[in-house]
DOTI-508994 format. One record per residue: x, y negated, z negated of N, C-alpha, C in turn. Coordinates in steps of 0.2 Angstrom, whole numbers, plus 5000, padded with zeros to 4 digits. Each point is the difference from the previous one (the first is absolute). Layout:
% DOTI-508994
XYZXYZXYZ/...
This chain:
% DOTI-508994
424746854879499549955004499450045001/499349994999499650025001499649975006/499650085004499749985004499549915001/499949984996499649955001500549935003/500649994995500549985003500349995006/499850055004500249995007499449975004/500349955004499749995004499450045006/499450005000499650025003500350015007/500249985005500049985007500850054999/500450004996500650054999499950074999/499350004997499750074997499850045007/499749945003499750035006500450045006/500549955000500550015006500550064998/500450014995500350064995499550045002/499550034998499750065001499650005007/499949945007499650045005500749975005/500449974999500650025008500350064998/500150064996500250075003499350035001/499449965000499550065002499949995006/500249915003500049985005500450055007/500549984996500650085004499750075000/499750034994499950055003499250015004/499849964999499250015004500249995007/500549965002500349975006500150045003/500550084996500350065004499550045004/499450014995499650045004499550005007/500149935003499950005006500649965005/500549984998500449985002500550045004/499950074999500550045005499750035005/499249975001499550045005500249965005/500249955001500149945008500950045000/500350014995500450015001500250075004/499650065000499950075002500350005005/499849985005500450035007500749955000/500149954998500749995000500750064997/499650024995500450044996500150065006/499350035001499950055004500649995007/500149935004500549995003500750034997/500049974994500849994998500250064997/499650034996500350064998499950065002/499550015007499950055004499550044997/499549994993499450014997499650015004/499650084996499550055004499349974997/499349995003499749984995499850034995/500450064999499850034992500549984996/500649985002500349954996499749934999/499949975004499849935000499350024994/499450055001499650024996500250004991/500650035000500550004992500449944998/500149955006500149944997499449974997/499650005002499549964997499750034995/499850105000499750014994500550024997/500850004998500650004995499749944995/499849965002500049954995499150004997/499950025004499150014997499950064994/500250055002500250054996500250004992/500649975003500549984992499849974997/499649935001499649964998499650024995/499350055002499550025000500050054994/500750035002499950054995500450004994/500349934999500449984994499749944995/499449985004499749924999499750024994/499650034995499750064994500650004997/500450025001500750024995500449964998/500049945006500449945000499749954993/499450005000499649964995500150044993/499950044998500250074995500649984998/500749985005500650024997500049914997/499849965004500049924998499750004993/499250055000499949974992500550044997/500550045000500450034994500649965000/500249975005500949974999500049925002/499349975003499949925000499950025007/499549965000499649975009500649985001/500249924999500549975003500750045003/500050034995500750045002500050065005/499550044999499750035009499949965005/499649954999499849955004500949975006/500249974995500749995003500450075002/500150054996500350045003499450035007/499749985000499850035009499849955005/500449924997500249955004500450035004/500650024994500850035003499950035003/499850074999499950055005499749985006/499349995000499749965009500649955001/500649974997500449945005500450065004/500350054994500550045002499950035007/499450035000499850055004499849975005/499749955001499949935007500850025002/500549974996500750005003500350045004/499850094998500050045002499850015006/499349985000499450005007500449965005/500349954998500249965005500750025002/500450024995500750025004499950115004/499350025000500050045004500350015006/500350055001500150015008499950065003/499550064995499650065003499449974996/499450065004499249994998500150034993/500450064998500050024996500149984992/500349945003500449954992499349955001/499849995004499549944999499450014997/499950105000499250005001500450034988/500550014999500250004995500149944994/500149955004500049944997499349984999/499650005006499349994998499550034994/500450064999499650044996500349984989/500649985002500349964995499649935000/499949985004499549934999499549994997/499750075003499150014997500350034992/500450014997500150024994500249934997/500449965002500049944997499349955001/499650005005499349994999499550014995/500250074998499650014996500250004994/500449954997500249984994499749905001/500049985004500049915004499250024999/499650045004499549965001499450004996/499850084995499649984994500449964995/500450004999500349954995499849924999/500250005006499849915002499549964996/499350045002499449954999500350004990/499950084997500150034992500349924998/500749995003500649954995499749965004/499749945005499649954999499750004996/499350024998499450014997500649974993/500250044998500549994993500449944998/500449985006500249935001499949954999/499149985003499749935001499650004995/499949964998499249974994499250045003/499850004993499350035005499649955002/500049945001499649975003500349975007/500650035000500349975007500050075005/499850074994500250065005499550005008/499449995001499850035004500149975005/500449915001500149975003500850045004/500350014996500750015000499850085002/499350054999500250065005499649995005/499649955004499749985006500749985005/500649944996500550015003500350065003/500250034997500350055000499650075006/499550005000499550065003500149955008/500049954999500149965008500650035002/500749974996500750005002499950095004/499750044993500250065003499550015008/499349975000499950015009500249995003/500649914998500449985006500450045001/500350064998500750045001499750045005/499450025000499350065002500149965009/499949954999499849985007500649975004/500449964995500749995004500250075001/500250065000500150054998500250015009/499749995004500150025008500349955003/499849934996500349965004500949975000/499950004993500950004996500350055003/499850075001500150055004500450005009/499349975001500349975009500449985001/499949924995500649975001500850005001/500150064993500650014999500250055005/499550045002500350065003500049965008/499949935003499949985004500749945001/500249994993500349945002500750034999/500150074993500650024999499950075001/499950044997500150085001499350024996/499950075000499650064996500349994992/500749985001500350024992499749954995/499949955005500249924995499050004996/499750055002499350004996500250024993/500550024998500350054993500649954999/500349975003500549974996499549924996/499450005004499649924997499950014993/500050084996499850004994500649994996/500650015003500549994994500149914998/500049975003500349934996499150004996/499450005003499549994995499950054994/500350065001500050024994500749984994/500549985003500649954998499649944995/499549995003499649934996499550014995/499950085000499350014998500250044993/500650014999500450044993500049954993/500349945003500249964995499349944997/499550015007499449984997499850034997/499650075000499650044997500650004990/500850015002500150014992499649964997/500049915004500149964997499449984997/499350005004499449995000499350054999/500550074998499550054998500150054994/499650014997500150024991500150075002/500550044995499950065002499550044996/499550015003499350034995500050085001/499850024996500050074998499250024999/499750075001499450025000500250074996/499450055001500050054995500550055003/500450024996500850055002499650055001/499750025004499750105000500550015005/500050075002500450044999499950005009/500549995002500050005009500150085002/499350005005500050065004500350015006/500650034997500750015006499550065004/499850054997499550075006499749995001/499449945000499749965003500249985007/500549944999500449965005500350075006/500350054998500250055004499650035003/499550034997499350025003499849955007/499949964995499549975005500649965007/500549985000500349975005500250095005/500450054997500150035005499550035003/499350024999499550025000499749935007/500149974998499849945006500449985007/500750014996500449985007500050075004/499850064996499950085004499649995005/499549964998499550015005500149975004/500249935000500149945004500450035004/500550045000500650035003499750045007/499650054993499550065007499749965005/499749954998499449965007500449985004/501049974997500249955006500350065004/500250064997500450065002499450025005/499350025002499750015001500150035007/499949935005500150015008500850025001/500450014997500549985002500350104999/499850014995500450074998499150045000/499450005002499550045000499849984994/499250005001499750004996499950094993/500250045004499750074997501050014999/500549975000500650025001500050014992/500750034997499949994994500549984995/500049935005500349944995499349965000/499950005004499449954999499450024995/499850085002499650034994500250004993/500750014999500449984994499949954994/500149955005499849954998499549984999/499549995004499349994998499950064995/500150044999499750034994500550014994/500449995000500549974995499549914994/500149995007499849934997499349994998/499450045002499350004998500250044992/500550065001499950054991500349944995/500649955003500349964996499349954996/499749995006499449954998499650024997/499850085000499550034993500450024995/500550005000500350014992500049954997/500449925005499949964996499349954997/499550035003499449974996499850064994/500350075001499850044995500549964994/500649995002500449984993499849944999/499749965003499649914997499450044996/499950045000499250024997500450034993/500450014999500350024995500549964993/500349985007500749964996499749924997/500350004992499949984994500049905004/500549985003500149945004500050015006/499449995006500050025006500149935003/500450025006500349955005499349985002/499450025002499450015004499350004996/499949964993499450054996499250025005/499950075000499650025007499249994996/500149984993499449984997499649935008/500549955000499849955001499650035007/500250055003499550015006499350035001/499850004992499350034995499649925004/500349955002499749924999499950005008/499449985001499750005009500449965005/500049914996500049965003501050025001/500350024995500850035001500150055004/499650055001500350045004499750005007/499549955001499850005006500449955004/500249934996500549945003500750055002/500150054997500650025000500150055006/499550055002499950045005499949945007/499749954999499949955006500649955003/500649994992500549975000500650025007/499950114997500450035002499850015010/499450025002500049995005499849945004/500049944996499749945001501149975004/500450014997500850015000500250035004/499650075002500150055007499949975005/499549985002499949975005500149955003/500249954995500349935004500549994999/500550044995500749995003500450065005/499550035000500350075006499749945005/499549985001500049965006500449935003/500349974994500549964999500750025003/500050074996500950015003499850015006/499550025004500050005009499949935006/499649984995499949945004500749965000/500149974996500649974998500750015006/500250094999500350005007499850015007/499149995000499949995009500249935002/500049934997500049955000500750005002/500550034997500750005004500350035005/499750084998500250045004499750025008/499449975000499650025007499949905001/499849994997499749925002500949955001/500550034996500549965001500049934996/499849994997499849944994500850034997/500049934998501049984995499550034993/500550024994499850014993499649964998/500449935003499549944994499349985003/500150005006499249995004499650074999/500050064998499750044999499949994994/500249954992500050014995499549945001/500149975003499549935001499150035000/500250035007499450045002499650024994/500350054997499650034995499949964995/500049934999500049944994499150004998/499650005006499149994996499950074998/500350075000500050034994500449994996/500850004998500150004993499949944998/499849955001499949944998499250004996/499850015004499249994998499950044992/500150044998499950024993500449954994/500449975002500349944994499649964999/499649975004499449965001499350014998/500050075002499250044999500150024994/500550064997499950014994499749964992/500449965000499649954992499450005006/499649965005499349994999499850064999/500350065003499650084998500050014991/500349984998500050014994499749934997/499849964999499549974999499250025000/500050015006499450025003499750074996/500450054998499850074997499749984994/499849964995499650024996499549985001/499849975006499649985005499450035004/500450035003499750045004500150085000/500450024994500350074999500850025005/500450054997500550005004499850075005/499550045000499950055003499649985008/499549915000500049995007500549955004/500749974995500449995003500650045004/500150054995500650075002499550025006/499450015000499850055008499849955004/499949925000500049945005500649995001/500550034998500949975000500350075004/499750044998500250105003499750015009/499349955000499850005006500449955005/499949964997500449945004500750035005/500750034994500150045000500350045008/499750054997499650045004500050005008/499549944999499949975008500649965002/500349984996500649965002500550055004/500150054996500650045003499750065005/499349995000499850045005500049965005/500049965001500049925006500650035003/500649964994500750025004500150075004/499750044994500250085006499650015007/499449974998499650005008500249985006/500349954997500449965006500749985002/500350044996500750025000500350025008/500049975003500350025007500749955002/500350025004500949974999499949935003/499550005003499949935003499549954997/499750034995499649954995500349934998/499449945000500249964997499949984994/500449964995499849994994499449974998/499849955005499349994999499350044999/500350035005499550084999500050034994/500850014996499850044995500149964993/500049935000499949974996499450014995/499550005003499350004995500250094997/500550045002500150044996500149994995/500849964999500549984995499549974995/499649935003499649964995499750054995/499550055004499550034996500450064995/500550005002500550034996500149984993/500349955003500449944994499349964994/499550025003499449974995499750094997/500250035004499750064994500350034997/500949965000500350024995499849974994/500149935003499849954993499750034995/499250035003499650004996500050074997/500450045000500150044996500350014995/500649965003500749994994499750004993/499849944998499749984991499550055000/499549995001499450054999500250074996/500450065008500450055000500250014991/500349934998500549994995499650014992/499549945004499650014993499550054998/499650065008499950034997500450074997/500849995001500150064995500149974997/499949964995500149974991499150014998/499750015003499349984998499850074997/499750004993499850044996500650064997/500649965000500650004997500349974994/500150044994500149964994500749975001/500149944995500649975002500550014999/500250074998500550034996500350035007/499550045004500150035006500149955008/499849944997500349955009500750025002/500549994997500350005002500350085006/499850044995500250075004499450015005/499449994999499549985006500449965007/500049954997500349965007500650015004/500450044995500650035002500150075005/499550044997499750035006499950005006/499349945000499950005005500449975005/500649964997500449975005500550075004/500150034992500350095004499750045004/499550015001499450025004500149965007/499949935001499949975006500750015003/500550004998500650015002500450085004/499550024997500150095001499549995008/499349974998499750005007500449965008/500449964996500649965007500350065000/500550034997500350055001499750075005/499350014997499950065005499549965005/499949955001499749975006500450005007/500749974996500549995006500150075001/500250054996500150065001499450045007/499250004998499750035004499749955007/500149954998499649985006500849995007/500649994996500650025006499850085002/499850044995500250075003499450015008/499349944997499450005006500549975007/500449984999500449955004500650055005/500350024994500450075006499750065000/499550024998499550045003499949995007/499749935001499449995006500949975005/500550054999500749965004500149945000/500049974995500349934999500850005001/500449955002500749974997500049945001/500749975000500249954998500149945005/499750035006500349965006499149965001/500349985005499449935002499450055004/500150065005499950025001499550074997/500150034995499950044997499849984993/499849954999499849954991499050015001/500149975004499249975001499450054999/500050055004499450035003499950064992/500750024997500150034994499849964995/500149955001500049944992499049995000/499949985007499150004998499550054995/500450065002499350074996500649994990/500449975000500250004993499749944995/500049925004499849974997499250024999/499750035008499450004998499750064992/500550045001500050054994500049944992/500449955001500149964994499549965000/499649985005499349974999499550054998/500150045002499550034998500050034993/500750014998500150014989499749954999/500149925001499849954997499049995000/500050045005499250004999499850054995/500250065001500050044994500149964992/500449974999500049954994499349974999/499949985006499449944998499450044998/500150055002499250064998500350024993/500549994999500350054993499949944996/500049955002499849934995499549994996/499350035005499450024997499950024993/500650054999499850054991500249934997/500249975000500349934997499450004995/500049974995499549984994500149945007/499149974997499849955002499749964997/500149974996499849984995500649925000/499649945001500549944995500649994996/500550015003500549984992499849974994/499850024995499849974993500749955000/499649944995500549955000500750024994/499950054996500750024998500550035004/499850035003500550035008500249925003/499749975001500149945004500849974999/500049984995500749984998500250044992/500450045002500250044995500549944996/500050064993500549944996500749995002/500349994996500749965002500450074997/499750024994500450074999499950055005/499450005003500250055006500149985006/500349955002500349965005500650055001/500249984992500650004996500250085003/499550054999500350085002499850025007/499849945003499850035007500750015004/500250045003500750005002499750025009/499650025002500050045008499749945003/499849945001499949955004500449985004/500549995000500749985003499850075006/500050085000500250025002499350035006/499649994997499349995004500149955005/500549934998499749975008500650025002/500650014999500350025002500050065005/499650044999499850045007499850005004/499849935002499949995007500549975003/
């Protein structure tokens, strides 16, 4: 049976309900945090390795993921890291220490990163080209609806049933999402190069070292030396592994593409552009519980005109760039931004009202928008199309590293300045952190400047359907937020 044969609207749903699920996970355990933090007795540097276990894993196998796909069938990765994310949700959810859950988490982000560059790849492949681009606008929604229900699917369950039942929702949809994808997705194959396993090792323990050292930081001394261990461990891991991408024959990273302005500079703004608003994310989210007393799901409500707003904004932002250029979008979407989460922090007091900090949220959720596509398109831009695919894949590994050490350093500004976990003791610590996170994201919008400014030329505009075809990191770019 050939891709053309299957019905379009089957094609669609086969390849975006498991990216549904997993785009759903990465904000869905953030309303969930203090509940767990109840129930399992989680320090918040554990509660910090629940969320970045799966950021991690993700980020540093999403590159290799795509790699083993062209050598053994997209499809059959693709599903095998259905299984894995259902198995490992099962695992999350029958947890009864921090220790198994922040373990299971880190198994999820590996079966993530098999699910989520795959996706768009075996769509594109699937559908006819005259129905493709329809069929990936579907799809690029589906994946922001996961982005934005992501807090509120989260409330609810952690409101109506437990902390557990956020991770059991993935099993009966990944129950459904198996026998789709066999049935409705070709198993296509790319060029067999050779996977770089010292690559993949390089560069993951060299990154969770460090992430380790910044979350190890306040808690065991900064100058101690596990801390210093670590953080220098993980920086020499990081220079060998760009010395061995400079050398090896198939590099997991080719360090040529960072020779191209508009790619290394999206890429550098990507990574602190990710620092700062989701290290401000993981805090906000539990002042709303934890000092404000908000239920999961009313806290998940709360936060809806930012993660909503970029499902929305994005296609006009991305329309709009060969318009007006993607370089005064990303720094009009950076400032916005910026001021949004500077708003929240400013005004962050245990007695604040939502209305008050409401014009934060908004200006949040609209400067997310307008970054997202833009962001997107300027790393593809002055990229040949043999390269998108590993371009865009990057940079989805890059923004993911930056949630990783976001949450990392802006908690470490937070129990620096004695923060904890009570209603008491949240507030007056959590201001100088978020304010730290507004202020990276301003940093972004100046770093937006090196941006080429120049127009989208109309063949960047809509690239062909063969490089649709190899783009594999979009799914994983919105998924960062």
């Amino acid at each position: 049976m050939t891709a053309r044969r299957i019905p379009v609207p089957l094609a669609i749903a086969a390849a975006s309900v498991p990216m549904f699920m997993a785009t759903l996970d990465n904000l869905v355990v953030t309303t969930a945090l203090p509940a767990i933090h109840d129930a399992l007795g989680a320090s918040l540097e554990q509660l910090q390795w629940v969320t970045n276990a799966y950021t991690l894993s993700f980020a540093a196998l999403m590159l290799f993921a795509v790699g083993l796909g062209d050598r053994y069938g997209r499809r059959t990765l693709f599903v095998s890291g259905i299984i894995v994310f259902a198995a490992a949700s099962a695992a999350g959810g029958l947890s009864t220490t921090i220790g198994a859950l922040i373990l299971a988490r880190a198994v999820q982000g590996i079966g993530a990163a098999a699910v989520l560059p795959l996706s768009l790849t075996l769509l594109a492949g699937a559908v006819p080209a005259r129905t493709r681009p329809l069929a990936i606008g579907i799809w690029g929604g589906i994946s922001g609806l996961g982005i934005a229900l992501g807090p509120v699917v989260g409330g609810a369950l952690v409101t109506t049933l437990s902390w557990n039942a956020i991770f059991w929702v993935n099993v009966p949809i990944a129950v459904l999402a198996v026998p789709l994808a066999l049935l409705a997705l070709p198993n296509s194959v790319g060029a067999r190069v050779r996977s770089d396993v010292l690559g993949v090792v390089l560069a993951s323990v060299g990154i969770v070292s460090t992430v380790y050292g910044v979350v190890r930081g306040n808690d065991a001394g900064w100058t101690s030396a596990e801390v210093l261990a670590a953080l220098i461990a993980g920086v020499a891991l990081l220079v060998v592994f760009v010395m061995w991408e400079s050398r090896t024959a198939s590099p997991l990273l080719p360090l040529r593409l960072f020779g191209i302005r508009s790619f290394s500079a999206a890429n550098v703004i990507g990574l602190v552009f990710s620092f700062g608003t989701f290290g401000s994310v993981f805090l906000l989210t539990q002042f709303l519980q934890i000092v404000q007393g908000h239920t999961a799901l009313v806290a998940g409500l709360m936060t809806m005109p930012w993660t909503l707003a970029p499902m929305f904004l994005a296609p006009i932002a991305g329309l709009m760039a060969p318009r007006v250029g993607t370089r005064t979008l990303i720094v009009a979407g950076l400032a916005f931004l910026a001021l949004g989460i500077g708003w929240l922090g400013a005004t962050l007091t245990a007695d604040v009202t939502y209305l008050t900090q409401l014009p934060g949220y908004i200006a949040a959720g609209v400067g997310m928008g307008l970054v997202f596509a833009p962001l997107s398109t300027a790393v593809l831009q002055n990229t040949t199309d043999a390269d998108h695919g590993k371009a865009s894949g990057a940079n989805s590994t890059i923004r993911e590293i930056g949630v990783a050490l976001g949450v990392a350093v802006l908690t470490a500004v937070f129990t620096g300045a004695g923060g904890t976990l009570t209603p008491t003791g949240f507030t007056t610590a959590a201001q100088p952190a978020i304010i730290v996170g507004a202020a990276v994201v301003a940093a972004a919008a100046l770093l937006a400047l090196l941006l080429p400014g120049r127009t989208v030329p109309t063949a960047e505009r809509a690239l062909p359907a063969s490089t649709v075809a190899e783009t594999t990191g979009a799914a994983p770019q919105v998924a960062a937020a």
